[in-house]
N, C-alpha and C positions, 0 to 999 in steps of 0.2 A: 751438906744436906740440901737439897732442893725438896718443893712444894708445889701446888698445883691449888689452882682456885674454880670453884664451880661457882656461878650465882645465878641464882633461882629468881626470874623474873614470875610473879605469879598472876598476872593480867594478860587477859586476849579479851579483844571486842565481842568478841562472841564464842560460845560453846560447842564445838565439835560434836556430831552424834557419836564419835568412835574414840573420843578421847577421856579418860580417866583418870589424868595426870593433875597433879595437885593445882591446879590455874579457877580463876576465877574473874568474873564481869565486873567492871566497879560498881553497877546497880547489883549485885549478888554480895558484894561486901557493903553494901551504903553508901558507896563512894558514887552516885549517879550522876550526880548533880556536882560535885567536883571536879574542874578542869583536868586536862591531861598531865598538863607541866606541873601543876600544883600535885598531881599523885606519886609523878615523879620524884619530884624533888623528895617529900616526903620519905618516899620508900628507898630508892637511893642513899637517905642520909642515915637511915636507918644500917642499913646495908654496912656503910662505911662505919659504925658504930662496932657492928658484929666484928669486922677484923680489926678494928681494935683490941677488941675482947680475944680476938684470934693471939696476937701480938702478944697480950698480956701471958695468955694460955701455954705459948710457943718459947717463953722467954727465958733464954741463952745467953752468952757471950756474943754471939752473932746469929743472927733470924737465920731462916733457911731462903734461898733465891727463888725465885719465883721462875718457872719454867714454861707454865700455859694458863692461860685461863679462858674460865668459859661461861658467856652469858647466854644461860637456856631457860625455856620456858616451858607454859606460858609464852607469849611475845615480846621478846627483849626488846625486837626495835619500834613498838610503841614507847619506850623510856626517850627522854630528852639526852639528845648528844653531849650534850654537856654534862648533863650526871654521870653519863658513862663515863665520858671523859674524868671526871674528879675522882671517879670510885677510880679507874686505872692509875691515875695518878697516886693516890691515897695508899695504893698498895705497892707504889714505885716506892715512896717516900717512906714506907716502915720497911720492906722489906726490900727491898728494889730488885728487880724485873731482871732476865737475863738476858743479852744483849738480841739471842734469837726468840723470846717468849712470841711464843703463839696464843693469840687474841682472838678466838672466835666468839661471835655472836650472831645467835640464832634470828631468823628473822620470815615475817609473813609478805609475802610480794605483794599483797594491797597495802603495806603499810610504809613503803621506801620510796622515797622520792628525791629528787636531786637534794637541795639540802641535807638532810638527816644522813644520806651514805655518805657525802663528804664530811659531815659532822662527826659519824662515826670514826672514816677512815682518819679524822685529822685525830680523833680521841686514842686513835693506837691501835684500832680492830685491825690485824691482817688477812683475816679470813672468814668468809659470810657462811652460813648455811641456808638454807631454803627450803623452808614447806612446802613442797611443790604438788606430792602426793602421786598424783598423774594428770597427763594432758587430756585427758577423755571428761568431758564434759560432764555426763551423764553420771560417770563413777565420783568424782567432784561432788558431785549435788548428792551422791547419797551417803559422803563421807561429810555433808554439808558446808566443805572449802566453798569460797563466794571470790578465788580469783579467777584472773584471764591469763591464757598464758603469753598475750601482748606482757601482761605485768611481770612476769616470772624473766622474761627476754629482755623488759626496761632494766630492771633490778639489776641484772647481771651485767648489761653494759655499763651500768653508773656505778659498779662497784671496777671493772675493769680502766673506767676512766679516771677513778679517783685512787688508783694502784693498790688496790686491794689483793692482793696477788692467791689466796685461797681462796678455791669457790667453788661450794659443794651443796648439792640438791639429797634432801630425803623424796625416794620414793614407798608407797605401800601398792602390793602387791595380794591378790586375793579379795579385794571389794567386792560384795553381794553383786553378781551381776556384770563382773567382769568378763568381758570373754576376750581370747589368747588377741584376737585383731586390737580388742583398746589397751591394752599393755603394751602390743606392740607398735601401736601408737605414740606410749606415753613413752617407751623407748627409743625411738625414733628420733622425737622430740627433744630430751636428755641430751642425746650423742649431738646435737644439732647446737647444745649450749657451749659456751665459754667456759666452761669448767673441768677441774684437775681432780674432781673426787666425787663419787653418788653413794649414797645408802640406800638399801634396799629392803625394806621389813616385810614381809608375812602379815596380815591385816588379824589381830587377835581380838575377838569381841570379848569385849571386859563387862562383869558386870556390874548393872549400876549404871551403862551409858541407853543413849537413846537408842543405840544401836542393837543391843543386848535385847531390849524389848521390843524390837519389831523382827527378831529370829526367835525369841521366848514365843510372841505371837503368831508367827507363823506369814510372816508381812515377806517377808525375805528370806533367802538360805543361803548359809554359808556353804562354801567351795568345799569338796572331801578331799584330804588329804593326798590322793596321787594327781590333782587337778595345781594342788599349790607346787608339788614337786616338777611339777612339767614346767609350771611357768617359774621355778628357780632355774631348772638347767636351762632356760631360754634367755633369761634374765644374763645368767652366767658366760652362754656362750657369747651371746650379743656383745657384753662389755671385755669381754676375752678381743673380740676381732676389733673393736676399737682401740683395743691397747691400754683398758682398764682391771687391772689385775688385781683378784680378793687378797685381805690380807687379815679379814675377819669373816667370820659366814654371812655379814648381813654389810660386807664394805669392799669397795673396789676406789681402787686409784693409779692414774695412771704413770706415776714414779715415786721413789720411795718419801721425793720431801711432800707430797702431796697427802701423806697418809696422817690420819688426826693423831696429833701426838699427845695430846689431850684424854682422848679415850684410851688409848694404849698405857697411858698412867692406870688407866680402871683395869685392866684383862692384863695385867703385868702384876695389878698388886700393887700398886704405888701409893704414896700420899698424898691425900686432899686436905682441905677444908670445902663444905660445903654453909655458903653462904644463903642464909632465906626460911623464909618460911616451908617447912618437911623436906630440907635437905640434908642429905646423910655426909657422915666424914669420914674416913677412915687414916689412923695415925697411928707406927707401930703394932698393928695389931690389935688397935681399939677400934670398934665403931659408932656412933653416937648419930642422933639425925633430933633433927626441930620443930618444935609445935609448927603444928598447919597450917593454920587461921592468921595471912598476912595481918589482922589487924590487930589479933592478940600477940602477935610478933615486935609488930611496933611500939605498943604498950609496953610488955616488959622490957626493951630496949631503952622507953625512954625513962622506967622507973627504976633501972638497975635489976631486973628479976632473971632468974636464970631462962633461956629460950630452949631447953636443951628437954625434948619428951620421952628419951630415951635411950641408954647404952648396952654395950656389950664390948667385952674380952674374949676376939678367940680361943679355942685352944690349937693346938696342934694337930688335931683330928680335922677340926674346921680349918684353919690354912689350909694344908694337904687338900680334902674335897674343893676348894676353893682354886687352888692353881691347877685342879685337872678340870673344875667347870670352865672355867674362863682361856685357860691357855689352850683346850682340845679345839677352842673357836679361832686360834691364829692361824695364818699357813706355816707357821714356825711350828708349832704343835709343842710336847710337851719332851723333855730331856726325859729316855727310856731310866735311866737311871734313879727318878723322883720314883716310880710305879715297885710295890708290892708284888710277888711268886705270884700272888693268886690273882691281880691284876694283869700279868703277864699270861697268865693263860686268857682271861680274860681275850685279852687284846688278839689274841694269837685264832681264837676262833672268827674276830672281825679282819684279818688281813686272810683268813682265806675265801673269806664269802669279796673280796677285793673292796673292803670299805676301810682297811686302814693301807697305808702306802707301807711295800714291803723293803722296800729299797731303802726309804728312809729310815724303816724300824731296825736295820740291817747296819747303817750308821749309829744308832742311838737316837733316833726321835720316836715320835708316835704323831704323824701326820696324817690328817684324812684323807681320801679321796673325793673327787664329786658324790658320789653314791653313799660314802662315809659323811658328808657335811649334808645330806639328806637327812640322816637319823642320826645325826651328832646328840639330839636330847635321850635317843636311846642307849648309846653308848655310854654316854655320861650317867645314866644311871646305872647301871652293868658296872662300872670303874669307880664309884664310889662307895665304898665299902662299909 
């Protein structure tokens, strides 16, 4: 049995207008006036407390081996190297690591500096990612990113010098006011890096951000829908001629060990624990995910309370919609053989409009096309029954 560890770092120096994701300021928790390292250590030892409780939960004749793990945020690499380091270790010593586990940890390019990447890379990290967003200045300031992309260039060399051998940038795509020249900018840029892997998301205004309320207001407007599909197949073809090949609708990399094996545990179906405050798990078929509020987190960690806000048991109805949500995103696509008569019709009227590949379907798969990973959300609704 092998596992997989996620751990939810929930601190960044500051708040994204376009982000929604469970992170917080230390002056937004109380922690303002509390040192960096001192939040660290803290939250970290906390952390290591929870896989304990993992441990206890899991416990067998022999643990399950640990395969990847992933420290996301939030900004992991404001944590002290050294916590990182112990929480790694911590998790070598209950369950121990497999001799290829992949160690990513997410990270902000104004936050890495020579220290903390060798810190990192000596803690075990093999592979960085990078908020990078885009090189366009302007698009930056309205996503209210506050780096340079001198810093985005430093990061990557000190992660190359200190043998970090995975190195992957998130970009978003669709910012209010993007036009095709600064994407193609920030593409440019990208291919111009050290790196073996990029993500590419669709900028979705969530609401509830700053961002939300100045397209509510009328301040800004978002891009329509055939404006995002242009700059996907742009997106697409660009990292196609660099010899970065999709292997998810929103991931390109340019050889197979290059692709996050991390996430492919999630769109596979696999086993986590998810470590932190509102991280989800999923095990056998159960799901379960954790109070919010790092510091009601830490609390019942240190008084023995349960951290856990909520579960579920799939059924077999939910699996099934579940491996055609996620596996219709791979370029492997789905084994024709999982799918239902009436999903096979289904499918049979999207390979003639040429948005499911007929060759493939012709084998036994159900793989998309470019024009198919366009309305992949539409087809997935159409095949879940």
């Amino acid at each position: 049995m092998t596992l997989s560890f996620y751990i939810h770092i929930p601190y960044c120096i500051k708040r994204c207008g376009y982000c929604d994701f469970n992170t917080y300021t230390p002056a937004e928790l109380g922690q303002g006036e509390v040192g960096r390292s001192e939040i660290s250590s803290r939250y970290m030892s906390s952390v290591q407390r929870e896989i304990l409780r993992a441990a206890k939960e899991l416990q067998t004749k022999q643990l399950p081996q640990i395969t990847t793990i992933f420290f996301g945020g939030g900004t992991p690499s404001l944590m002290d190297p050294l916590d990182i380091a112990r929480t790694i270790a911590k998790i070598d010593e209950i369950f121990s690591l497999t001799k290829d586990c992949e160690i990513t940890l997410e990270a902000n390019p104004d936050t890495l500096n020579e220290m903390n990447v060798a810190g990192f890379a000596e803690a075990g990290v093999n592979r960085i990612s990078l908020g990078v967003q885009s090189a366009n200045q302007k698009v930056l300031a309205t996503l209210d990113r506050t780096h340079k992309n001198s810093n985005v260039q430093r990061a990557l060399e000190l992660a190359v010098q200190n043998g970090i051998k995975g190195r992957s940038i998130d970009l978003i795509y669709g910012t209010p006011g993007e036009s095709v020249a600064a994407l193609e900018e920030s593409l440019d840029f990208a291919l111009s890096l050290p790196i073996d892997h990029v993500s590419a998301y669709a900028l979705i205004v969530e609401l509830g951000t700053r961002l939300a309320r100045q397209v509510a207001s009328g301040e800004i407007a978002t891009p329509d829908d055939d404006e995002m599909a242009d700059k996907y197949r742009i997106i697409d073809e660009r990292f196609n001629q660099a010899g970065f090949h999709w292997y998810e609708l929103s991931n390109w990399a340019n050889s197979l060990d290059a692709r996050s094996r991390h996430n492919q545990v999630y769109w596979n179906g696999g086993d986590w624990w998810g470590v932190g405050p509102g991280a989800h798990s999923h095990l056998d078929g159960k799901r379960w995910w954790n109070i919010k509020n790092p510091i009601s987190y830490m609390n019942a960690l240190d008084n023995d309370l349960t951290i856990i806000a909520g579960e579920e048991t799939l059924s077999e109805s939910a699996k099934s919609d579940e491996r055609i949500m996620l596996g219709i995103r791979l370029r492997e696509g789905i084994a024709r053989d999982e799918l239902k008569k009436i999903q096979e019709e289904v499918v049979a009227r999207y390979i003639a409009s040429e948005a499911v590949d007929q060759s493939a379907w012709d084998m036994g798969r159900l793989t998309l096309t470019l024009k198919g990973r366009l309305i992949a959300d539409r087809i997935v609704r159409d095949l879940v029954l």
